[in-house]
C-alpha positions as CSV (number, residue, x, y, z in Angstrom):
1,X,-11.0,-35.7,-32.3
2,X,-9.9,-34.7,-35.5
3,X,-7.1,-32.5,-36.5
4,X,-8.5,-28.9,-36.2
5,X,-9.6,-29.9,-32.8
6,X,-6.2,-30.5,-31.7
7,X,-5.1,-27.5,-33.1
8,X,-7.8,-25.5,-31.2
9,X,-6.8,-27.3,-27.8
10,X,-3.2,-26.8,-28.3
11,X,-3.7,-23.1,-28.6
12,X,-6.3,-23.3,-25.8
13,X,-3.5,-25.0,-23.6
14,X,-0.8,-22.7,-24.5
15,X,-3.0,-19.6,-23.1
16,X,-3.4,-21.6,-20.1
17,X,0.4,-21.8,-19.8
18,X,0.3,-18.4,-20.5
19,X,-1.7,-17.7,-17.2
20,X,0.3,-19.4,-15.6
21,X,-2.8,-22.0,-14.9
22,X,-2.0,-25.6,-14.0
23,X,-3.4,-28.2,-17.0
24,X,-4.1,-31.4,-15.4
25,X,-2.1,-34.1,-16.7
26,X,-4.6,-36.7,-18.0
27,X,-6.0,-33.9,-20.8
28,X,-2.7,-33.1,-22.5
29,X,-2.0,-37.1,-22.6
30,X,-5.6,-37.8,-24.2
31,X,-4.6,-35.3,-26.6
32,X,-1.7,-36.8,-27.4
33,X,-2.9,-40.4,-28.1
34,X,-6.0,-39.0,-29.4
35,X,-3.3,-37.6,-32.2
36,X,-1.3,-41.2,-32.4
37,X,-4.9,-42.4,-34.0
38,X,-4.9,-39.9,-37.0
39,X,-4.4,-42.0,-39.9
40,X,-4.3,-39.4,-43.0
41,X,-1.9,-37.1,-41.5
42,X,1.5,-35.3,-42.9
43,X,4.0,-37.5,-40.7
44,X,6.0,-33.4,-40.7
45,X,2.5,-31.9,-39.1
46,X,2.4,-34.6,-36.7
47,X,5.8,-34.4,-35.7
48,X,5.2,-30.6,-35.5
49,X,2.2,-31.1,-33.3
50,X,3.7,-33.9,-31.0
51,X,6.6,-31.3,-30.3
52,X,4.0,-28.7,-28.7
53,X,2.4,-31.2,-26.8
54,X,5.9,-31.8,-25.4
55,X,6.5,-28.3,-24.6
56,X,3.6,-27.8,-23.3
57,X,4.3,-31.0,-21.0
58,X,7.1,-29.7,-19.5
59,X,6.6,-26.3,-18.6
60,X,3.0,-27.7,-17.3
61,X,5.5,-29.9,-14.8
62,X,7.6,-26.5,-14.6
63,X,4.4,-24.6,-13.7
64,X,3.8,-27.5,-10.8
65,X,7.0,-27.1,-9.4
66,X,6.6,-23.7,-8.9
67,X,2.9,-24.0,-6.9
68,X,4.7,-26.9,-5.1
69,X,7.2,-24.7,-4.0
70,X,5.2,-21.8,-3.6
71,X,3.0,-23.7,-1.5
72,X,5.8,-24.9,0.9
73,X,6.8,-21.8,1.1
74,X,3.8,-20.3,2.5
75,X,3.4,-23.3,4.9
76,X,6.5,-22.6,6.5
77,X,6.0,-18.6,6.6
78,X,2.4,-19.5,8.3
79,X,3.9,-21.7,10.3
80,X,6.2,-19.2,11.7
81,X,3.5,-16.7,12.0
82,X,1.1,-18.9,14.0
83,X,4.2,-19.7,16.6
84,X,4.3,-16.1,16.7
85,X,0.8,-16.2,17.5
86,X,1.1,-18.8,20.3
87,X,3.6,-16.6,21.8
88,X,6.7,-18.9,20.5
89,X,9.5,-16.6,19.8
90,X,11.2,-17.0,15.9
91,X,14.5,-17.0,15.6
92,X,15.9,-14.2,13.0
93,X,17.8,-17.5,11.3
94,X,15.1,-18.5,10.0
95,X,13.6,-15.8,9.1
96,X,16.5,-14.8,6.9
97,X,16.2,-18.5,5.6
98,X,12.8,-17.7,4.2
99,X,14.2,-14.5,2.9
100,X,16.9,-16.0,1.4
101,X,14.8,-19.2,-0.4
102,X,12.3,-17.0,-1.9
103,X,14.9,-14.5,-3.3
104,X,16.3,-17.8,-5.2
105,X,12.7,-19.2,-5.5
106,X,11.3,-19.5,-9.3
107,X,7.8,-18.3,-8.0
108,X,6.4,-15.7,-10.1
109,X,7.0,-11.8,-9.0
110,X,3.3,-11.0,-8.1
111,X,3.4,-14.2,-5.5
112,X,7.1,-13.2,-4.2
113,X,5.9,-9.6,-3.4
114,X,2.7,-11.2,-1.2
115,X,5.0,-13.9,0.4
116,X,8.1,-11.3,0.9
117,X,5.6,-8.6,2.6
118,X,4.5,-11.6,5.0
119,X,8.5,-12.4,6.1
120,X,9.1,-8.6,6.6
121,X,5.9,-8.8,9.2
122,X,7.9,-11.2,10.9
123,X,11.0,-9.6,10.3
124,X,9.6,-5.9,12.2
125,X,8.1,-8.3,15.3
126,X,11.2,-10.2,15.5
127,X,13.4,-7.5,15.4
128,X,15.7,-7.0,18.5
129,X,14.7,-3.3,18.6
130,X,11.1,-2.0,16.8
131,X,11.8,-1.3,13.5
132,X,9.8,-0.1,10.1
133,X,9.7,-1.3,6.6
134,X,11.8,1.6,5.9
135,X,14.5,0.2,8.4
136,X,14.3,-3.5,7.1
137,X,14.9,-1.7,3.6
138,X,18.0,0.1,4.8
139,X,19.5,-2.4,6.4
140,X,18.8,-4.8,3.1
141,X,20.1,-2.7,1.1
142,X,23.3,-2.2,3.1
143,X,24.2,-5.6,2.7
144,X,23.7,-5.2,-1.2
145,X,27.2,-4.6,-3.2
146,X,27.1,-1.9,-6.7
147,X,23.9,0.2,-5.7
148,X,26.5,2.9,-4.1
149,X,24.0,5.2,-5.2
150,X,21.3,3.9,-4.1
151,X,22.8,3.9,-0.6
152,X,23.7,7.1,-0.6
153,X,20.4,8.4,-1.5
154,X,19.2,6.4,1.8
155,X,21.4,8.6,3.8
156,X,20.7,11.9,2.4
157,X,16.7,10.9,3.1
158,X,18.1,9.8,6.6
159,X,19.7,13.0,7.1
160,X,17.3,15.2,5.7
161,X,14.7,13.1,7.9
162,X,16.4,14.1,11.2
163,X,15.6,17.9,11.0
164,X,12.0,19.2,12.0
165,X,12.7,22.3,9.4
166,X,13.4,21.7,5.6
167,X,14.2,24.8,2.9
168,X,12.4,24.1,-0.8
169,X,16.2,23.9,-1.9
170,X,16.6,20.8,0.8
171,X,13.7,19.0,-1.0
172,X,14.5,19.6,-4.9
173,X,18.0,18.8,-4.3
174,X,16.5,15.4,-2.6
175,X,14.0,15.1,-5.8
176,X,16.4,15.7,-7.8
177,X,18.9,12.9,-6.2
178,X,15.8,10.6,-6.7
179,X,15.2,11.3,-10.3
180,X,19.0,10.6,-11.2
181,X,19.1,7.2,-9.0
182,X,15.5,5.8,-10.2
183,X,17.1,4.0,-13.1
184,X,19.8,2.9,-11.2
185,X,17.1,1.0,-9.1
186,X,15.6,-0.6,-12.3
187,X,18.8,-1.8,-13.4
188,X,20.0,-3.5,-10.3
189,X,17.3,-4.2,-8.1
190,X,15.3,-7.7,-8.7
191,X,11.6,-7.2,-9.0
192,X,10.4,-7.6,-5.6
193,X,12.8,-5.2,-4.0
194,X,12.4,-2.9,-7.1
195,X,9.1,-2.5,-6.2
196,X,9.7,-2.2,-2.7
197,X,12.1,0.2,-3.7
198,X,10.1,3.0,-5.3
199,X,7.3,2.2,-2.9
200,X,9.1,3.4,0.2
201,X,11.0,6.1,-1.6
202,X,7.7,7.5,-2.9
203,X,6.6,7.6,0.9
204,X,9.6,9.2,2.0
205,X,9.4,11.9,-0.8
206,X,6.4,12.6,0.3
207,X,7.0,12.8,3.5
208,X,9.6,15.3,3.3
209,X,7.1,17.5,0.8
210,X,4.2,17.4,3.8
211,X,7.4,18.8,6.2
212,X,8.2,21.1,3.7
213,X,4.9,22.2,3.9
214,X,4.4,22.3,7.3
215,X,7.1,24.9,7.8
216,X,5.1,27.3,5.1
217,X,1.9,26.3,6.6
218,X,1.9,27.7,9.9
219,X,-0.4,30.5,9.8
220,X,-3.5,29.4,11.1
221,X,-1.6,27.3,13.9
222,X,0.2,30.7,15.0
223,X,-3.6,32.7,14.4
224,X,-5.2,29.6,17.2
225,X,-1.9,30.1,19.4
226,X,-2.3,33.9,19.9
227,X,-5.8,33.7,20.4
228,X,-5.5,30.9,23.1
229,X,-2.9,32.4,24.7
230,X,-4.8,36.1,24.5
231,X,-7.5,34.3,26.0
232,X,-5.7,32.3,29.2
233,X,-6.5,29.3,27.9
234,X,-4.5,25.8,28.1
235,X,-5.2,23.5,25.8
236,X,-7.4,21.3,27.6
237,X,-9.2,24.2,28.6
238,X,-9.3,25.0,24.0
239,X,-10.1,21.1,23.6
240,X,-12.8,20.7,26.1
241,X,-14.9,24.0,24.7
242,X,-14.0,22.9,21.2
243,X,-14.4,19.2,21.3
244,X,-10.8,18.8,19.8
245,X,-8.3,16.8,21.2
246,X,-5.5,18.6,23.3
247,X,-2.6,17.1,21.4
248,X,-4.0,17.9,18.1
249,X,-4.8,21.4,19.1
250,X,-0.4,21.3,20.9
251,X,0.6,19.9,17.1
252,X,-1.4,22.5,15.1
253,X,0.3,25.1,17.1
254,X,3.6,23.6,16.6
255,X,3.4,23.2,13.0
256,X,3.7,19.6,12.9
257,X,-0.1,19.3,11.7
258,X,-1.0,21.3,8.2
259,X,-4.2,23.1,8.0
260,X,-6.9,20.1,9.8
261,X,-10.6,19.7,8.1
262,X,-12.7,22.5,8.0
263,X,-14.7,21.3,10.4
264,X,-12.0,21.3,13.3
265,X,-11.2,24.8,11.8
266,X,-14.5,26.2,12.6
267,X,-14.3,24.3,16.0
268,X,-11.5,25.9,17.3
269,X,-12.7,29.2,15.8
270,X,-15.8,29.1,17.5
271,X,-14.6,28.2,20.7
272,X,-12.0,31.3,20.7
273,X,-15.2,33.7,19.5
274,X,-13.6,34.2,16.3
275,X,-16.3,35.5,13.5
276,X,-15.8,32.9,10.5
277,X,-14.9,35.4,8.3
278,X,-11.5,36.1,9.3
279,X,-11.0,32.5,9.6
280,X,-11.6,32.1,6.0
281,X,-9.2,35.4,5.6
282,X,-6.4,33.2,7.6
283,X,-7.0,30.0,5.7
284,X,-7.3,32.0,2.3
285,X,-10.4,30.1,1.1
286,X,-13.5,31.7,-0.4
287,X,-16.7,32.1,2.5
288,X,-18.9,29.4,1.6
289,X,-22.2,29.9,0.8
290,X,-25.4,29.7,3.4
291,X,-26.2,26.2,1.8
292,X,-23.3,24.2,1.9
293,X,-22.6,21.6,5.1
294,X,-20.0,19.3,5.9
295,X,-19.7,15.9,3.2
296,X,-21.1,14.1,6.7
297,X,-24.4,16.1,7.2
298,X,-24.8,15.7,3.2
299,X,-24.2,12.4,2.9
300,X,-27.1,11.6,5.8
301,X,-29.3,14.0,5.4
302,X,-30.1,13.6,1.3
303,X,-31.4,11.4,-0.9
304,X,-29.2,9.2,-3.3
305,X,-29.0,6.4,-5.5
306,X,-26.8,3.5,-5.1
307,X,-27.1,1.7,-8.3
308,X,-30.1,2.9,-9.0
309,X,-31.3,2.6,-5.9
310,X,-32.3,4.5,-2.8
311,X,-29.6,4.3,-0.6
312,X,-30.7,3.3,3.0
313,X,-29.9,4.9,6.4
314,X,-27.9,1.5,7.0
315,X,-25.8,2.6,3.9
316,X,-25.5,5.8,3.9
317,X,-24.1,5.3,7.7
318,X,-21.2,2.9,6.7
319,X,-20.3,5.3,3.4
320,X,-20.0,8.0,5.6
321,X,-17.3,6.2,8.6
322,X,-15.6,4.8,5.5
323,X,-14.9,8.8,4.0
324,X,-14.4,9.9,7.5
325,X,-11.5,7.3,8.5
326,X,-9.9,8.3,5.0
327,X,-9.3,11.6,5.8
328,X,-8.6,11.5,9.6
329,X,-6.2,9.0,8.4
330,X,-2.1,10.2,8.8
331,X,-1.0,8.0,6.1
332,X,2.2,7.9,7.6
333,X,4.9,4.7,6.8
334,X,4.3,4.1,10.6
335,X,0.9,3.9,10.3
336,X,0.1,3.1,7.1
337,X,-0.5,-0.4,7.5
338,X,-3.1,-0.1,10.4
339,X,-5.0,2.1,8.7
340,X,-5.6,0.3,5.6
341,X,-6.4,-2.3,7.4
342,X,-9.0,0.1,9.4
343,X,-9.9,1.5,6.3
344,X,-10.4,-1.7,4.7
345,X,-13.1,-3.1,6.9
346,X,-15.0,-0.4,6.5
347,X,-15.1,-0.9,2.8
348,X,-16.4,-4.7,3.6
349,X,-19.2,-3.4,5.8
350,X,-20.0,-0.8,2.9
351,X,-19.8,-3.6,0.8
352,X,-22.1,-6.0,2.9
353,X,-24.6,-3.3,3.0
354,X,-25.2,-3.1,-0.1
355,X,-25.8,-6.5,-0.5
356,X,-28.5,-6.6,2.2
């Protein structure tokens, strides 16, 4: 090698380093003596040169001691997992052990955030009574000192939470709250709970918007109660004729559903003998016209490319269960999780179809 080539692999090592990818030991060494046999060189280069080498030496053994004790890590969090499996119960000890060494842990943030969402799965099925992500986070950040504010936004959320109804002033004074604490979670929160942070305030936010909602949205639920009621029916009675569930039909009427798909719209309007234009009066949306069907009708019934292919019946099937779980999914932070996971496979068997 001359000494251009050892430039170039110095700078190819230092991106590596950069990644964060492991260089194996043998190659920087071979560079190094490989630089040792360099007659005709400045000795101020050389000595230049032999210092990157270093550096790059030791935060390549730096870089090794983090995978070493990311890897132990994992292998005692899927340890604890598969006892959980086996039906062994896990002491909360050591779960707050884990919790505790990867908080301290040099392991970089992306890997913490993986490995901390798998001791919070333990955490929720270990817990003496259920609890959710949301819970774990409140009760984290109780035992956290200087984030005052932080806390107290918790228990406005918690308070607000606990009522069914909530005024627009309720939810812009909660926004509002949010916006003021948001760099007060930057400054004092370590990355992974940060992250976790703004995740499950987002949620909650939300969830208090989709209430807020709810309360103004009650129109067509009070249009399907009157004509149920007008009609004698019970909601079995509404759900059998309209092939909608009961307790869908009870949480419509309530107001704790907003407006469902259009399709469960027409359902119930058809089973009450309702003429669909007055239920597009009561859902304020524009008739459509004679050609256009539901997404799932479109989807299987027409032609498309895939790229730049037909798409096959197989296809078009598993595109069509993927869009459907989607919507009928509640995104809720209690059941979130299971329905990305539902949501997820069908995206693999999309996925696999388009490969056969």
């Amino acid at each position: 090698m001359n000494l251009n080539d050892l430039l170039t692999l110095n700078e190819e090592f230092a991106q590596k380093i950069k990644n964060n990818d492991i260089i194996d030991d043998n190659s920087i060494e071979n560079a190094i003596q490989e630089l040792h046999k360099i007659d005709k060189i400045d000795k101020d280069i050389k000595d230049l040169l032999l210092k990157k080498y270093e550096k790059i030496r030791q935060e390549n053994e730096s870089l090794k001691e983090k995978e070493k004790e990311k890897e132990d890590l994992l292998k005692k969090i899927d340890e604890a997992l598969e006892r959980g499996k086996d039906g062994q119960f896990i002491q909360l000890e050591e779960i707050e052990e884990l919790s505790e060494f990867l908080k301290v842990s040099s392991i970089d943030t992306d890997t913490k955030n993986v490995l901390n969402s798998r001791i919070l799965k333990l955490r929720r099925k270990y817990a003496p009574i259920k609890a959710t992500r949301w819970d774990l986070f409140v009760e984290d950040m109780a035992k956290l000192e200087g984030i005052e504010e932080i806390n107290n936004l918790i228990n406005e959320i918690n308070t607000t939470l606990s009522n069914k109804n909530i005024s627009e002033d309720t939810f812009n004074r909660i926004d509002s709250i949010y916006k003021e604490v948001f760099p007060i979670i930057n400054e004092k929160l370590d990355e992974v709970d940060r992250r976790r942070a703004i995740s499950l305030f987002n949620n909650k936010i939300k969830v208090l918007y989709n209430r807020l909602n709810r309360i103004t949205d009650t129109v067509f639920g009070d249009w399907i109660k009157k004509l149920r009621t007008e009609k004698q029916l019970t909601y079995k009675e509404l759900g059998s004729l309209s092939e909608v569930s009961s307790s869908y039909i009870y949480r419509i009427e309530a107001g704790e559903k907003k407006t469902p798909s259009m399709a469960v719209a027409c359902a119930l309007s058809d089973a009450l003998g309702q003429d669909r234009t007055e239920l597009y009066k009561i859902l304020n949306v524009y008739p459509p016209s004679e050609n256009v069907v539901e997404l799932k009708e479109l989807l299987k019934n027409n032609d498309f490319f895939i790229h730049g292919k037909l798409a096959t019946k197989k296809q078009k099937n598993s595109l069509v269960k993927l869009i459907e779980q989607i919507i009928e999914s509640e995104w809720k932070d209690e059941t979130k999780l299971d329905e990305s996971f539902k949501i997820r496979g069908y995206i693999d068997t999309f996925k696999n179809s388009l490969n056969n």
